[in-house]
N, C-alpha and C positions, 0 to 999 in steps of 0.2 A: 536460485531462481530457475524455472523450469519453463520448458516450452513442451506443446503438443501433453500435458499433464492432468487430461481432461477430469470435472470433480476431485481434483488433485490427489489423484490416481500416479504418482510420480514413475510404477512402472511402466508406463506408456507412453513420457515422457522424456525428453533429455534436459540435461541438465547443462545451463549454458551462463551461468552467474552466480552472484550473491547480492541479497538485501540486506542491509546493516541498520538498525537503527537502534539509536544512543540516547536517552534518556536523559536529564536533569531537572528532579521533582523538589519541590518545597512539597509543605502540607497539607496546599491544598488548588497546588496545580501541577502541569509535567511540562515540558518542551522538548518534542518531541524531533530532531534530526533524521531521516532515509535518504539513505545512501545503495543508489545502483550501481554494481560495475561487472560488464559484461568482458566471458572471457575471447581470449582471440577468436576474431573469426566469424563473430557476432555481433549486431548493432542496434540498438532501440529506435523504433519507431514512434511510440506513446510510452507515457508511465501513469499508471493511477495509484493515489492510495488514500486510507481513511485512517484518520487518529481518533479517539474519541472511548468514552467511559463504558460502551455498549461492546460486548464482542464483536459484531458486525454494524453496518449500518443498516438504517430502516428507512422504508418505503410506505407508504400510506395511499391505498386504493381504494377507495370509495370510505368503510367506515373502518375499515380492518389494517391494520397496519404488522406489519412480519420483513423478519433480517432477510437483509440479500445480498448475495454474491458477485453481482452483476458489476464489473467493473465502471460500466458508465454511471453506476450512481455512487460512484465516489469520489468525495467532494474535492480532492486536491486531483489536480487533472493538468498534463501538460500534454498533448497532442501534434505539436507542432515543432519536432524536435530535427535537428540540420541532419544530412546525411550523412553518417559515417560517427552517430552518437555511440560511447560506449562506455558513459560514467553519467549520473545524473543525480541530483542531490534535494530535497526539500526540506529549506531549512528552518529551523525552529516554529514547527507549528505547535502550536500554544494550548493544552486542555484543563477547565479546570474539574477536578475529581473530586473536590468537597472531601468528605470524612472517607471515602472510600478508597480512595489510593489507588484508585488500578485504572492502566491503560491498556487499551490494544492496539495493535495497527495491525493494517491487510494492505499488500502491496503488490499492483498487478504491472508488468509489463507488454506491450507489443512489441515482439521480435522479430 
């Protein structure tokens, strides 16, 4: 996990964690477990992230619809996190993937 890693650009960036996320798929779904934990010294403010069969998530403006990066439109969102967080976890969220078998996740924090 990186902070100030603008377009994830990670040399302009530090590096202040790690995201873990663990998988457990049947046929024709996954459960998807992210796990944050930041190292000393650092504390999360928000965590967002997106499970789902699509690389990114999508946005839909007027008739055109395109992947986006923007943290607030992903759909698992915790914002409201106590002072002095520095582990965070969302668990088992649920995709099903039909014949195709593939997940992604994008996981964003505020540091």
């Amino acid at each position: 996990l990186w902070v100030g890693a603008a377009f994830c650009d990670t040399s302009k960036g530090t590096f202040v964690g790690h995201v873990t996320a663990t998988y457990h798929c049947s046929a024709t779904s996954c459960t998807v477990t992210i796990s944050y934990a930041l190292l000393p010294g650092f504390y999360l403010d928000s965590v967002h992230a997106y499970v789902g069969v699509l690389p990114l998530p999508q946005v839909t403006t007027g008739k055109n619809t395109q992947y986006t990066v923007a943290p607030g439109q992903y759909p698992l969102v915790d914002d409201n996190l106590a002072l002095g967080t520095t582990t965070y976890t969302f668990l088992g969220v649920t995709v099903n993937v039909g014949s195709g078998g593939k997940v992604f996740v994008v996981a964003h924090a505020g540091v």
